[in-house]
N, C-alpha and C positions, 0 to 999 in steps of 0.2 A: 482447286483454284488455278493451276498452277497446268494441267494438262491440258489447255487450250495453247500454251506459249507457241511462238512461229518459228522459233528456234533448234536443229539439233545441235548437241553437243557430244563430242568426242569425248571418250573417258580421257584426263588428264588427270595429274599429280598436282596442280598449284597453276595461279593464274600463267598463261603465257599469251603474249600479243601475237596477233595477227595480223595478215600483211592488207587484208580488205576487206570491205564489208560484204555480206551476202543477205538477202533476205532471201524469204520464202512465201509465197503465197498461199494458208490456210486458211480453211473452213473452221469457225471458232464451234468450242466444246467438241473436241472429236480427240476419239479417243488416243492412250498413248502407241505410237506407232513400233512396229518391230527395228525401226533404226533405234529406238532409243534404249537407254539402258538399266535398269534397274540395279542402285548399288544402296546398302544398307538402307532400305526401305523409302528409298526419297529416288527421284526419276533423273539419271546426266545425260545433260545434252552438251552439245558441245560448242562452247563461247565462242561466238562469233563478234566480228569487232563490227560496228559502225560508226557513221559521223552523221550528225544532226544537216551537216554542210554538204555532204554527198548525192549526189540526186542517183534514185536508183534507177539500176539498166531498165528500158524498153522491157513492157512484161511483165513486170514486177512490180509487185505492192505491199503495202504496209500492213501486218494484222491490226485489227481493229478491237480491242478486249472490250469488257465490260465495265463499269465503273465500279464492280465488288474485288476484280482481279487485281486491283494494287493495293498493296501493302508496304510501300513503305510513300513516307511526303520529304520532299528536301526543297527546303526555304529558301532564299537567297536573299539580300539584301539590293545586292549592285544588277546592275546587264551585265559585267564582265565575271562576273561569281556564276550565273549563271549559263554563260559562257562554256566555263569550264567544268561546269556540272555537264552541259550537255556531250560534252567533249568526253566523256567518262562512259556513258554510254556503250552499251554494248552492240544495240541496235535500237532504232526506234519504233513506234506503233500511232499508227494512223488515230487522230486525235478524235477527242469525242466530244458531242453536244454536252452545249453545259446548260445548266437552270440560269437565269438570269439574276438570280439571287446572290449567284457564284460571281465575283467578278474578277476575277483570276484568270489568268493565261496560261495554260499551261503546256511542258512539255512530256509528251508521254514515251517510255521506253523502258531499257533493263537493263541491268548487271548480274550477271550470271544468273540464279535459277529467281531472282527478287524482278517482280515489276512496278516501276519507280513512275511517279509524277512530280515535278519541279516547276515549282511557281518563284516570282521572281516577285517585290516590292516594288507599288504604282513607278515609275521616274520622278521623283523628286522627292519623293517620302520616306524618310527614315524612322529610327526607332521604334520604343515596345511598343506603342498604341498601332501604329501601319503593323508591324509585325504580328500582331496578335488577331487583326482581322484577317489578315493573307493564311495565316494557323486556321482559324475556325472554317473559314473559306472552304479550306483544304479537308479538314473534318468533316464538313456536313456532307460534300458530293463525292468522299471517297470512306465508306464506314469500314473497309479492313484495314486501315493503317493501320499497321502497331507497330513502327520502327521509324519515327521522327529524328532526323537530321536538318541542325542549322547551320549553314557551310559557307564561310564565305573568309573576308579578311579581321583582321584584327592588330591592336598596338601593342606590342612586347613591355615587359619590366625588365628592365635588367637590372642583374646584381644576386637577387636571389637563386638563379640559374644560368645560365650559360646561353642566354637566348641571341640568335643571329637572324638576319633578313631574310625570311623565307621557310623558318621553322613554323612547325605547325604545333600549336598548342592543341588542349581536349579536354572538355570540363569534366573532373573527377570530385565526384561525391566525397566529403567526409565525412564526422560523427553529426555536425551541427548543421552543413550545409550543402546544398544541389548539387555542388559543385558551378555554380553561377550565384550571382549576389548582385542586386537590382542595389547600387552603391550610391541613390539621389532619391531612393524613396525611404522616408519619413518626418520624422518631427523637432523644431528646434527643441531644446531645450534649454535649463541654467547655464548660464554662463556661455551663451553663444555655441554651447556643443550642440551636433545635428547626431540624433538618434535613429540609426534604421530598425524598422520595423517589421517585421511580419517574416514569411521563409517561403522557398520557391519549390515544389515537385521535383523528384529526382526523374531520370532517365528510366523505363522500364529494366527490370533486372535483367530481362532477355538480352537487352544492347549488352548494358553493363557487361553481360557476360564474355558476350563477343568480342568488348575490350581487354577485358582478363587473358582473353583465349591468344588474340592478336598481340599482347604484350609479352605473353611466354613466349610466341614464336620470333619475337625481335630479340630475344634473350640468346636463342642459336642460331638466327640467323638474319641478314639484313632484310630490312623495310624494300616491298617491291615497291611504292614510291618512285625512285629513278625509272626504272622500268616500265613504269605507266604511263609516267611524261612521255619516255623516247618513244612509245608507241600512239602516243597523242600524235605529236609531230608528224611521224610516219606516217600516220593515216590521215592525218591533215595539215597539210604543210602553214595553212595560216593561222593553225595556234604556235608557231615557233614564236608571236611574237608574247607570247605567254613564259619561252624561254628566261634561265635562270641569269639572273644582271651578275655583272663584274664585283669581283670579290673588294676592289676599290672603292665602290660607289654602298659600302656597308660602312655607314660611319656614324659613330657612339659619342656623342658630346656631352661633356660634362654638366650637371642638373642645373647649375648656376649658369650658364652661355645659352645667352637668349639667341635666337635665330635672328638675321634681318638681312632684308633682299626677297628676290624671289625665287633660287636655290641658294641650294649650300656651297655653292663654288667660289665664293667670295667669304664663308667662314673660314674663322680663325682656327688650322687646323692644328695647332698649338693646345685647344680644346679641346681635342679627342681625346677618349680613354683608351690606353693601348689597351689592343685583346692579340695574341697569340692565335696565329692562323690554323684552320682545322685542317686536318690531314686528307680533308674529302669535303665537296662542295656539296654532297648530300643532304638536306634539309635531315636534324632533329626531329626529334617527337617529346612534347612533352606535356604530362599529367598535371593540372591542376584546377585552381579557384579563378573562376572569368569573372571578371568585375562588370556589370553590364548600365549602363545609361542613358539617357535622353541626350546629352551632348557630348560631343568629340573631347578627347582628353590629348589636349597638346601642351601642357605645362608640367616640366617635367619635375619640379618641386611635388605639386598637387600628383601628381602619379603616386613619386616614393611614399606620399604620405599616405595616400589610400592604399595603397599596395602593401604597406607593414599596416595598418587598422585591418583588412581584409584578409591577408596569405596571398592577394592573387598576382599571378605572372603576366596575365593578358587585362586588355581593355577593349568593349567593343560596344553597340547602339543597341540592338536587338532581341537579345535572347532571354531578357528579362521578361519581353511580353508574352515570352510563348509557354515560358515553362509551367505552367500553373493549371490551363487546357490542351496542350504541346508539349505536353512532357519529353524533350529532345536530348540527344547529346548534341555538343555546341564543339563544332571544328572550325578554326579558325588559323591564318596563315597566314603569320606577323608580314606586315608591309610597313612598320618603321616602329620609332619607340616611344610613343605616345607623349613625345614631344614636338618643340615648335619646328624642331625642323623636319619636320612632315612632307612626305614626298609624294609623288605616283608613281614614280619608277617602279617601285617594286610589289606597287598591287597584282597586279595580272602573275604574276612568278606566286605570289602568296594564295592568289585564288587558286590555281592550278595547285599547286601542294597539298593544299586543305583538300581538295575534292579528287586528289591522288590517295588520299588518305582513306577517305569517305567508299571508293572504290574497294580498297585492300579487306576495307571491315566489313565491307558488304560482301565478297565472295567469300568468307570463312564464315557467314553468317548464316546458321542451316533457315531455309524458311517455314513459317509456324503456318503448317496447312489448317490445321485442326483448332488456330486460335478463333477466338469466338469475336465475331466481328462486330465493330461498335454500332446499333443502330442508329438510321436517320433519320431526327425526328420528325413525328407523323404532324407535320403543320400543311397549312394550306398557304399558298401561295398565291397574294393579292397584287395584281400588278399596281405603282404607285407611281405617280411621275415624280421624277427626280427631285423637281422644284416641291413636292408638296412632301416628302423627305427628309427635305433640308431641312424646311419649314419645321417640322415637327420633332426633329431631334436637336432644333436650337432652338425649340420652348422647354427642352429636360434642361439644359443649362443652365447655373448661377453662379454668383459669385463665393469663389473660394473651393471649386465643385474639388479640386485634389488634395486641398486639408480635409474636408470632409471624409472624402473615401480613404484619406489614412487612418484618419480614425478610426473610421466604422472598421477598418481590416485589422487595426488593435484591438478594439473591445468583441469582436468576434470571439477569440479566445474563450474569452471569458464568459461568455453565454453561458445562462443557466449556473454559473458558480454560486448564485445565492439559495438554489434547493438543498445545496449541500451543504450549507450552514443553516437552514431554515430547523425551529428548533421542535416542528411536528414532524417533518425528514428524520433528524436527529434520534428523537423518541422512538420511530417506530422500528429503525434502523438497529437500534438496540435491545428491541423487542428478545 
């Protein structure tokens, strides 16, 4: 899959940046060449940096792959998320026709020996429902993905951990759950309690692992993270404004001080909770349970209170929709504290960290040649006009259509539970 790339690479030790991009102009599937190098059974070339924003010299061209040659899909929510995803990149690849079925934009390229496509959610559409079609999307026109990343921004908990602006969270599995928790879906019950229901897909163990792997090596040694940004910058001087905000404009107000105005420059900084300044302006990394919703969480009462019901440290729109047919790890890069006083200062520094991140776990991530790739399904493709479309999936619509489908995803469970009390089951069972 993987010996068509356009890429050589130089044997090296661990990522190192480069001062410019280079492409090459190759003939796809040919074979691997004697520049390249064969090291423990898998082929190095040698990383070459590009920028999405760089037009290539005179002569030069993009390789063009196949739509079975990537393997891995990364989501994005925002334009400026994926921004910074493309900014990650190592080079890119001349883009390809797509079905019409597909309505995704995609951009196509690489990070080290993985080739990546990143789709970005319509402009104005958020949460699981947009998120879950831009996942399928993504599924149907690329059948070897098996290394799904949701990469974008998120709102911090504090208290439970030590979270600052621009730390990057990672959803981490536990006994009972994804490591994501769709925290708006299910059912009231007695006494005005709301009951969630149902559970979300973990992450392939493969990822999983590669965070194991990436966590032991933060144990001896620092996050290349810093590293990644300075060579963003470097090769593209108009992501500086993705650059890290003033250690001043990181500011924690107490749960009870409602925000008012239209920044914070006029709250009462009497409200802050002092935190003790970090000895390095390095973004954090931290492990845990992402809280995921249909609406923005800027109340910072309702945070702590879902955040001690849940365990989780982050809050975000998206990654509830994905995980179920998407089974993703979810990187996110806090840009404030999932309170009222909600900023954008520090989005773009949060999108850029998360997909500094996204980068780190993708080069120690060996790639699966030999995985078996998911097929795509064998339908026929009707052209339909748009209006007759619409027409037809707002006669599947009624009233109440989301208690229903809670339901119906409770009593799933239990399907079939009465053959196993049935008292000819029983009888024979004991035969």
């Amino acid at each position: 899959m993987f010996s068509d790339h356009a890429h050589h690479q130089q044997r090296t030790t661990g990522w190192q940046p480069a001062s410019a991009p280079r492409y090459a102009t190759e003939k796809r599937k040919r074979s691997v060449s004697s520049e390249e190098e064969s090291c423990d059974g898998l082929t190095k070339r040698a990383r070459t940096t590009g920028s999405l924003h760089m037009p290539n010299s005179a002569g030069q061209t993009l390789v063009k792959l196949s739509h079975e040659a990537y393997t891995v899909g990364w989501v994005c929510a925002l334009p400026l998320e994926m921004a910074a995803a493309q900014a990650m990149l190592d080079y890119t690849h001349e883009p390809l026709d797509m079905n019409s079925i597909d309505s995704n934009v995609y951009t196509f390229g690489g990070i080290g020996p993985h080739n990546i496509v990143i789709a970005c959610l319509p402009s104005g559409q958020y949460g699981t429902n947009s998120a879950a079609v831009v996942a399928n999307n993504m599924l149907w026109s690329f059948p070897s993905i098996n290394i799904g990343l949701m990469v974008g921004i998120g709102g911090g908990v504090p208290g439970k951990v030590d979270i600052r602006l621009g730390d990057v969270v990672v959803s981490n599995p536990t006994g009972d759950s994804s490591g994501v928790v769709q925290y708006d879906f299910g059912k009231a019950v007695n006494e005005g309690r709301f009951e969630r229901i149902g559970s979300l897909n973990k992450p392939p163990q493969s990822v999983l692992a590669a965070v194991s792997k990436l966590r032991a090596n933060h144990e001896g040694r620092k996050s290349q993270i810093p590293a990644i940004l300075v060579d963003m910058e470097t090769r593209n001087p108009e992501m500086r404004k993705f650059s890290y905000r003033n250690v001043d404009e990181d500011r924690l107000f107490e749960a009870s001080y409602e925000h008012s105005g239209e920044t914070c420059d006029n709250c009462d900084r009497s409200k802050l909770i002092p935190r003790g300044l970090r000895p390095t302006r390095n973004p954090s990394i931290h492990y845990g349970i992402i809280a995921s919703g249909n609406q923005v969480m800027k109340h910072a009462k309702t945070r702590d209170r879902l955040a001690k019901e849940l365990g989780s440290i982050c809050f975000e729109m998206e990654a509830a929709g994905l995980m179920d047919n998407f089974p993703c790890l979810v990187i996110r890069g806090i840009c404030d504290y999932s309170d009222s006083h909600k900023a954008k200062r520090w989005q773009k520094y949060a999108a850029a960290t998360a997909a500094a991140y996204a980068k780190e776990l993708l080069l120690i991530t060996p790639p699966q040649r030999n995985s078996t790739a998911r097929m795509r399904p064998e339908v026929q493709i009707v052209a339909t006009p748009s209006s007759d479309r619409k027409r037809l999936l707002d006669s599947l619509k009624f009233d109440q259509i989301d208690k229903r489908h809670a339901n119906i995803k409770a009593n799933h469970a239990k399907t079939c539970e009465w053959l196993l009390e049935h008292p000819g089951y029983t009888t024979w069972i004991d035969r």
